[in-house]
C-alpha positions in Angstrom: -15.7 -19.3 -38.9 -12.3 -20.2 -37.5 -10.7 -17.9 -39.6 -12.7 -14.7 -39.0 -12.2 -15.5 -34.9 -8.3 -15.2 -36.0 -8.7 -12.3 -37.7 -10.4 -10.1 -34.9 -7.8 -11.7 -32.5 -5.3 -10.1 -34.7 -6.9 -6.9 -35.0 -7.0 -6.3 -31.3 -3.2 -5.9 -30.9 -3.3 -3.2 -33.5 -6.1 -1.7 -32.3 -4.4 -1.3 -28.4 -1.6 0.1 -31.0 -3.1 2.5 -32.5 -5.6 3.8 -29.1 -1.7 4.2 -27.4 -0.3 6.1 -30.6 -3.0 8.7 -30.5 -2.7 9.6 -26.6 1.2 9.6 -27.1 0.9 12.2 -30.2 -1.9 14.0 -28.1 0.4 14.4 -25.1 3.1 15.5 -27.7 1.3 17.8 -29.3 -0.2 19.4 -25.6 4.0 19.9 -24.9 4.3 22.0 -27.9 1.4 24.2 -26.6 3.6 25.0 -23.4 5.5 28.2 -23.0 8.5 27.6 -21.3 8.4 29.0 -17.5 4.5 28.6 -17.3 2.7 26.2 -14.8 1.3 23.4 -16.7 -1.3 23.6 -14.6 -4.4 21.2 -15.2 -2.2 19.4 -17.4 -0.6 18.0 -14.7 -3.1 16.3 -13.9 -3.6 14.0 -17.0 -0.8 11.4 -16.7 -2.2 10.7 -13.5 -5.7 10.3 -14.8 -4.3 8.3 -17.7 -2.7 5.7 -15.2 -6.6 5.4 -13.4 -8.0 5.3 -16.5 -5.9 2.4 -18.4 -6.1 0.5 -14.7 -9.9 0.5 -15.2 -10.1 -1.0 -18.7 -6.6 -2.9 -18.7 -6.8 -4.1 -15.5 -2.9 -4.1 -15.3 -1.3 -1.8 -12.8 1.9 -1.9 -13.7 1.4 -1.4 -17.1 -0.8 1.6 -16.8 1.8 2.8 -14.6 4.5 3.1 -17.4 1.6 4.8 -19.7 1.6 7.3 -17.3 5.1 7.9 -16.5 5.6 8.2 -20.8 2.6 10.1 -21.0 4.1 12.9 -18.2 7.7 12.7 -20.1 6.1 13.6 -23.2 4.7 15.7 -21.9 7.3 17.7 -20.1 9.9 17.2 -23.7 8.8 14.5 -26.3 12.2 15.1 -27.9 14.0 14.0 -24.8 11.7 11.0 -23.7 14.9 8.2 -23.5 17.0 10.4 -21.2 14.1 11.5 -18.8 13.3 8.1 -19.1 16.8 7.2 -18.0 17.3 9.6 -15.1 14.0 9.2 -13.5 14.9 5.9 -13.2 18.2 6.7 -12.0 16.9 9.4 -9.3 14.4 6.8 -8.3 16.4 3.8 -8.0 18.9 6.1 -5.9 16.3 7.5 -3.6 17.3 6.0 -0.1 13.3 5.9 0.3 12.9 3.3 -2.3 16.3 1.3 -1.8 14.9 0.6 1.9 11.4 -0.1 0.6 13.4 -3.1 -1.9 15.5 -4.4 0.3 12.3 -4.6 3.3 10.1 -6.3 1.0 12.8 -8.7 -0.4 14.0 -9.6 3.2 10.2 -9.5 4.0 9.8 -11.9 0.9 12.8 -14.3 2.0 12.0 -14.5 5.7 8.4 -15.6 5.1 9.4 -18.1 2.8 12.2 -19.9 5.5 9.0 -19.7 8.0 7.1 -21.7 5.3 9.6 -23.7 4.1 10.7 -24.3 8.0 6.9 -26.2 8.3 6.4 -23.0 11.0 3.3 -21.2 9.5 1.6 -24.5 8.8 2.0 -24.9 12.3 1.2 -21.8 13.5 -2.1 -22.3 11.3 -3.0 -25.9 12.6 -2.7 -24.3 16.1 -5.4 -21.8 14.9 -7.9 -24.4 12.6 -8.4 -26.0 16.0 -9.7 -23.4 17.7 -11.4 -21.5 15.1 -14.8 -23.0 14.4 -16.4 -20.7 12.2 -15.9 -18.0 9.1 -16.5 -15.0 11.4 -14.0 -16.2 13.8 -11.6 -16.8 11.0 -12.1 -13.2 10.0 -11.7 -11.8 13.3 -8.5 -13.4 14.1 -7.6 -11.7 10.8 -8.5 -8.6 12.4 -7.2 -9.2 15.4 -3.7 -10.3 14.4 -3.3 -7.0 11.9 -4.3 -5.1 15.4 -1.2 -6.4 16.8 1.0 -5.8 14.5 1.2 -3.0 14.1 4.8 -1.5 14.1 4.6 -1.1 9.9 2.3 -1.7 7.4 4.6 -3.9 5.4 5.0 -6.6 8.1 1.5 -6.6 8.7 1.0 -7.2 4.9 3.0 -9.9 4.6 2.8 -11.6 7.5 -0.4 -11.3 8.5 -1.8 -12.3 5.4 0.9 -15.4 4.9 -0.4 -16.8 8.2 -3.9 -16.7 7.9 -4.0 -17.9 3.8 -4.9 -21.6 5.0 -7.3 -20.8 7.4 -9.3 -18.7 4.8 -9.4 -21.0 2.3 -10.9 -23.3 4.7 -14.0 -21.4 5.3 -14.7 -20.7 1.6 -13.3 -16.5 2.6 -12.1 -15.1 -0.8 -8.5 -14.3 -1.0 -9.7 -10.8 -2.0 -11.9 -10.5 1.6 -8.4 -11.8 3.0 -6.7 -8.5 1.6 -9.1 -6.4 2.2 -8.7 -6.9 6.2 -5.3 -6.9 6.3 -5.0 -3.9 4.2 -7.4 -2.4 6.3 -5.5 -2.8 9.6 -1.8 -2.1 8.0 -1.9 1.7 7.3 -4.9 2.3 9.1 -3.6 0.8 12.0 0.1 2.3 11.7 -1.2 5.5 12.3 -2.8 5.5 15.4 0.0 3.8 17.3 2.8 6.0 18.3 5.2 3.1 18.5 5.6 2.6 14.4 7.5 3.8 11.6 4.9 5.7 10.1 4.7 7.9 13.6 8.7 8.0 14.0 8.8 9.8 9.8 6.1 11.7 10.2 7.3 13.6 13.8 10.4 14.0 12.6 8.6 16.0 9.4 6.9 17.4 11.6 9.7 19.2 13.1 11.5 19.8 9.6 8.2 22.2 8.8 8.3 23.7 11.7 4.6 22.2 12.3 6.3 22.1 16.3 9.7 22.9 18.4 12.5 20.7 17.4 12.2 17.7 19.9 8.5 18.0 20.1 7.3 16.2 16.9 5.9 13.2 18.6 4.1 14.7 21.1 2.0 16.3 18.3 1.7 13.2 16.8 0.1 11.9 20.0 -1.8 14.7 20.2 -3.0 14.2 16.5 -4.4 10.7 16.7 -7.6 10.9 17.7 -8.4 13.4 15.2 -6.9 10.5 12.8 -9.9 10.3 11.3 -10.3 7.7 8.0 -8.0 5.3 11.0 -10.7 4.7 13.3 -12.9 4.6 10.1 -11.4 1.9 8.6 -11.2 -0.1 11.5 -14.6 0.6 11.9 -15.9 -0.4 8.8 -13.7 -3.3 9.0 -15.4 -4.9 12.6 -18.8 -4.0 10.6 -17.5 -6.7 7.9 -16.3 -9.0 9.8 -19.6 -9.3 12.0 -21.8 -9.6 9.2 -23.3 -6.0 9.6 -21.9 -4.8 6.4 -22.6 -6.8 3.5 -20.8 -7.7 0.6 -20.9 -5.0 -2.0 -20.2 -5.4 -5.8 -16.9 -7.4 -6.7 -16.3 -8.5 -3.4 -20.0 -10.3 -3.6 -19.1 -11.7 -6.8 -15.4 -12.6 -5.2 -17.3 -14.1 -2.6 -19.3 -16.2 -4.5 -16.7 -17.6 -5.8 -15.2 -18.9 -3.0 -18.2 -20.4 -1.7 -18.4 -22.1 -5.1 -15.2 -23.3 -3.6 -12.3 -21.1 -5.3 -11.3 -18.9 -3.2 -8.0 -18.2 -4.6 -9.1 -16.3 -8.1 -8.4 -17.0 -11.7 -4.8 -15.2 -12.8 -2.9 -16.5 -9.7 -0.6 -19.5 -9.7 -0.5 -20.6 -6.6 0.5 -18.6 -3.2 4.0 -17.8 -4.8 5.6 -19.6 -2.0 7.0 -23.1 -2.0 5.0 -25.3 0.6 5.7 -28.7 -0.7 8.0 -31.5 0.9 7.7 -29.2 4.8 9.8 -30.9 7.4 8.0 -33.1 10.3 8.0 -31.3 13.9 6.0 -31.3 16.4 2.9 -28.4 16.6 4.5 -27.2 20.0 8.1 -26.8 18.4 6.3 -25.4 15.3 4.3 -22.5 17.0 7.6 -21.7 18.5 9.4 -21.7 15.5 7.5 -19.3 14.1 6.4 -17.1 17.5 10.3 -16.4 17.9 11.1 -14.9 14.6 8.3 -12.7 14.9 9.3 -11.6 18.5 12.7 -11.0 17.3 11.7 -8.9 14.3 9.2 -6.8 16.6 12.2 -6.8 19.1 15.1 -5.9 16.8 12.6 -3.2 14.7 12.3 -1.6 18.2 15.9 -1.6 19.5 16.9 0.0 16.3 14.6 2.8 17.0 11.8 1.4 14.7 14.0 0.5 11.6 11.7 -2.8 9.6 14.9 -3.1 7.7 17.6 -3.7 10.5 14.8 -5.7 12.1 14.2 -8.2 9.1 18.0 -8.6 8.8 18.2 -9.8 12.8 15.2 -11.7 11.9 16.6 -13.6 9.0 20.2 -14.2 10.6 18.3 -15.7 13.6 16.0 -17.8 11.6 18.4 -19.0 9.8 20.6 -19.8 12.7 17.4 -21.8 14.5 16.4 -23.6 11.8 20.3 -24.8 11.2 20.9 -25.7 14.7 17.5 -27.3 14.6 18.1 -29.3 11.5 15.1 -28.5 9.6 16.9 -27.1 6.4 20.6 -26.9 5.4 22.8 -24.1 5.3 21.9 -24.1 1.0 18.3 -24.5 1.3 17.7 -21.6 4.0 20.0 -19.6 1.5 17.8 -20.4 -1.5 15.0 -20.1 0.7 15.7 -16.3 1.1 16.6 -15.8 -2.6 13.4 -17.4 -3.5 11.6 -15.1 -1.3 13.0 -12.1 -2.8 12.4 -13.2 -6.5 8.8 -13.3 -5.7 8.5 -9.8 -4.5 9.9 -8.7 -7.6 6.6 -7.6 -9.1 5.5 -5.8 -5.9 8.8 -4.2 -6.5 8.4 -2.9 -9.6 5.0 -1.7 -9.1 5.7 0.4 -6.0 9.4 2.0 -7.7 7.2 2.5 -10.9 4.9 4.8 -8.6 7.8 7.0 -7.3 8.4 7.2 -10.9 4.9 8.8 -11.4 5.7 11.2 -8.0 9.2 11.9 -10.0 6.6 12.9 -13.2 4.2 14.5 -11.1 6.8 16.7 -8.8 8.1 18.2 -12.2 5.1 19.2 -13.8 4.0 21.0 -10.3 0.8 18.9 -10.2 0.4 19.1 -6.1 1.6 23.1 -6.6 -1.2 23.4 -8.8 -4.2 21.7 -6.6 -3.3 23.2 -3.6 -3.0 26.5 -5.0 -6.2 26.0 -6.8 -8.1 25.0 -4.2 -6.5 28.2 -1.2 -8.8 30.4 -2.1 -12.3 28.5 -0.3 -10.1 27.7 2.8 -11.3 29.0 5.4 -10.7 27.5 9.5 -13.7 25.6 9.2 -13.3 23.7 6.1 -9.3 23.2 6.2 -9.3 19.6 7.7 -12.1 18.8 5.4 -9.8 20.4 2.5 -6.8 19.0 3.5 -8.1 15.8 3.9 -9.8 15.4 0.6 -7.1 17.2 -1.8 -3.9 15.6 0.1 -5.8 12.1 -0.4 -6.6 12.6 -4.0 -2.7 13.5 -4.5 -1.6 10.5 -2.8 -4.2 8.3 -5.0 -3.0 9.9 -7.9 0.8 9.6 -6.8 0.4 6.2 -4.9 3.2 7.7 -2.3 2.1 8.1 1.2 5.3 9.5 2.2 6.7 11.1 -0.5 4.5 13.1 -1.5 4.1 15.1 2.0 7.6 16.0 1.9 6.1 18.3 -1.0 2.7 19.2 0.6 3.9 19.8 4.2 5.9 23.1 3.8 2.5 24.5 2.0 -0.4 23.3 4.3 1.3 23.4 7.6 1.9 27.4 7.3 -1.4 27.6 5.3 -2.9 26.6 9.0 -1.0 28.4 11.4 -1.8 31.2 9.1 -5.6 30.6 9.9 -4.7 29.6 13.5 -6.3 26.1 13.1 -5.6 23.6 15.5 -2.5 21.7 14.6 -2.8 18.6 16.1 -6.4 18.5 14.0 -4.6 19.5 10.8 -2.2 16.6 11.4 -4.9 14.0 12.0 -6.2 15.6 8.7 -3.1 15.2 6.5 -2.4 11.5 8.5 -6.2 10.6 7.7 -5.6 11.3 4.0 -2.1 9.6 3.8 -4.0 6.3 4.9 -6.8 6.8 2.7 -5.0 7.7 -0.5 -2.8 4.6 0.4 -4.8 2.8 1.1 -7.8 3.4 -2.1 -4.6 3.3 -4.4 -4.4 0.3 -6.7 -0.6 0.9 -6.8 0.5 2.0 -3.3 2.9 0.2 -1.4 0.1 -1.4 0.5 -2.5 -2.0 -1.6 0.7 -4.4 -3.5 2.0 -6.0 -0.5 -1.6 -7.0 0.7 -2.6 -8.4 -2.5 1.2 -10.5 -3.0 0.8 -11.3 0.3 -2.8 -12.6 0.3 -2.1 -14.1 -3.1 -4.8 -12.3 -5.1 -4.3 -10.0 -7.9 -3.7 -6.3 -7.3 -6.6 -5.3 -9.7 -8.8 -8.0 -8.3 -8.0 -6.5 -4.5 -7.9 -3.0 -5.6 -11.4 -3.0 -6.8 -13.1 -5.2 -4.3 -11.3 -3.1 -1.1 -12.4 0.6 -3.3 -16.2 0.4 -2.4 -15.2 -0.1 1.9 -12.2 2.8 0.9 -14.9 5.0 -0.1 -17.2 5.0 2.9 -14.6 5.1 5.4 -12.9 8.5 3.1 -16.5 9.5 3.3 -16.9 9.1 6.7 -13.6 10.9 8.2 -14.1 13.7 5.6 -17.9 14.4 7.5 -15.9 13.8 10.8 -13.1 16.1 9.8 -16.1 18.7 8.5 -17.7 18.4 11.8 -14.3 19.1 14.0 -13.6 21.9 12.1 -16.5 23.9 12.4 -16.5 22.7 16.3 -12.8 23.5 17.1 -12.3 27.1 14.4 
């Protein structure tokens, strides 16, 4: 009996072996089919669908993520797999996109840990746990605070979520549930408030595409936001959740189950990945502050330096540091390891979100958003182009997991594409803003869809798949919005 447990145990390895052998050959063999010069056309789309695929069954992202990115390379030239390997890695890992997105996160990472090592979030979460009474008001907060902050989607992720962990587990509210209302109010959120980086990159693309007059890209921006469709979607559907009106559909029922059963962190997570143990003693008035000041300063600093998260986590950090010194709650050694500490654990985050500019990298070479917007031109029409735009620039995202990148792509297509059919601009941006928040935020290895689940402690395949079903209806609810203005304002 033992033994022939041990033998199917053994097999499975070679089975995975074999499955993987067979799709890389297959891809190999598709390369040799190419002509050189010719579009790959829907071939393009397979790595991409490969990556979803091995997610579903695998349920490891960033392992599915590499199956792609070989899968594309072969691909493109399965007899120069090690040095495309090596110089997508090199392009991405030089991309000034992706060095600011590693050094955010890790100064993110180490300034949340100093809080919680300083004994300031516990505080900051006491001060809540006696004023919140109930699950709903728990929830709420949750909602309320990822309102607020709203200046990037990154600091909403991780701090939002860090904040709030304690209070959640508290009222028996899934760690999953946690992520999906910050996640919800990070993107989402980000891109109906003018004052936040995903407003300052997008105007100034804007005026790059020649979308507006140089100087004038935020105004169209403002102009665009309440067509921002899936935005005031997901914060709809987000108040429906929290309230009660929307119930718990598929895994996030069963999530929630658990953590009435009383887990509400789930199985695969060891612990929060920050240290809490052996907090200093202050008082809950010099805690709150503690932690309120930081934040103020890294709202503040992200502001002065016209929206920059990065030069605002580094004022943060060097004044945290300083507080906490002058204050005597950790030495000059611990805040430093405190930091380092915080970075290591973003490392996986990390990796998951450079791996996905990776797939952009792949994707960009074999011409796969070319190929679906080019495929899809001839049923535009004025009255279906936000619907259009919406839906195909959100499946690229999904499949790309870059809500930035990829517009830098899109943008010199679809915005002359519109003026072309003398559609309103500002309802072609909400459009293409709509489906950056969407594709982001349905992704299970976008830059959000990571940070939530670090943040929240949950797993990103365990978040990914409990937020999907709430992604869904609010996509489906902005693309019947976006149908309805367009046939209203052609």
């Amino acid at each position: 009996m033992n033994t022939t447990v041990l033998t199917a145990s053994q097999q499975t390895p070679w089975r995975s072996v074999f499955f993987y052998l067979a799709i890389a050959l297959g891809f190999g063999y598709l390369s040799t089919q190419q002509i050189d010069g010719d579009s790959y056309g829907a071939l393009s789309l397979l790595p991409s669908l490969l990556i979803v695929a091995a997610a579903v069954v695998t349920k490891k992202p960033l392992e599915s993520i590499f199956a792609g990115i070989l899968a594309g390379l072969l691909l493109l030239d399965p007899g120069n797999l090690i040095n495309g390997l090596a110089d997508i890695s090199t392009s991405v890992m030089m991309n000034e996109t992706i060095a600011w997105i590693i050094l955010v996160c890790g100064m993110m990472g180490g300034l949340i840990n100093m809080l919680e090592r300083g004994g300031s979030v516990l505080c900051f979460s006491e001060m809540l746990i006696n004023r919140l009474k109930t699950k709903r008001q728990t929830l709420l907060c949750t909602a309320a605070l990822g309102v607020l902050v709203f200046i990037d989607d990154y600091l909403n992720s991780l701090a939002v979520s860090a904040s709030m962990k304690n209070l959640t587990d508290r009222y028996k509210i899934s760690r999953e549930k946690l992520a999906f209302v910050v996640d919800s109010t990070a993107a989402p959120v980000c891109i109906l408030v003018p004052i936040s980086t995903w407003a300052v990159y997008f105007a100034a693309l804007l005026e790059e595409n020649n979308a507006v007059a140089e100087g004038s890209g935020m105004s169209l921006y403002i102009e665009s936001i309440p067509y921002m469709a899936y935005g005031w979607a997901a914060l709809l559907i987000v108040a429906l959740v929290v309230f009660g009106l929307l119930p718990d559909l598929g895994p996030m029922k069963a999530a929630e189950k658990r953590a009435q059963a009383g887990q509400p962190i789930p199985d695969g997570v060891s612990g929060d990945g920050f240290d809490t143990s052996k907090l200093p003693r202050t008082s809950a008035a010099r805690g709150l502050t503690n932690f309120l000041l930081p934040m103020a300063v890294l709202v503040g600093a992200s502001v002065y330096y016209e929206i920059d998260l990065l030069k605002g986590a580094l004022v943060a950090s060097l004044f945290t540091m300083v507080l906490y010194y002058w204050q005597r709650l950790m030495d000059f050694g611990q805040l430093v390891d405190s930091m380092l500490d915080g970075f290591k654990v973003m490392l996986h985050p990390i990796a998951v979100v450079a791996a996905g500019f990776m797939v952009k990298e792949v994707n960009d070479q074999l011409g796969m958003t070319p190929y679906i917007i080019d495929t899809v031109s001839p049923y535009l029409s004025r009255e279906l182009l936000p619907a259009i735009v919406f839906t195909v620039m959100a499946a690229v995202v999904f499949a790309t997991g870059s809500s930035w990148g990829v517009f830098v792509v899109s943008l010199p297509i679809v915005i002359p594409m519109a003026q072309s059919l003398d559609m309103s601009m500002p309802l072609t941006v909400g459009a293409l803003l709509s489906a950056s928040a969407f594709g982001s935020h349905a992704c299970f290895f976008s830059d959000s869809t990571v940070l939530s689940s670090q943040g929240s402690g949950c797993t990103i395949a365990g978040h990914a798949v409990t937020q999907l079903p709430y992604a869904l209806i609010g996509g489906s609810l902005a693309m019947i919005s976006l149908l309805i203005l367009g046939y209203a304002m052609a």
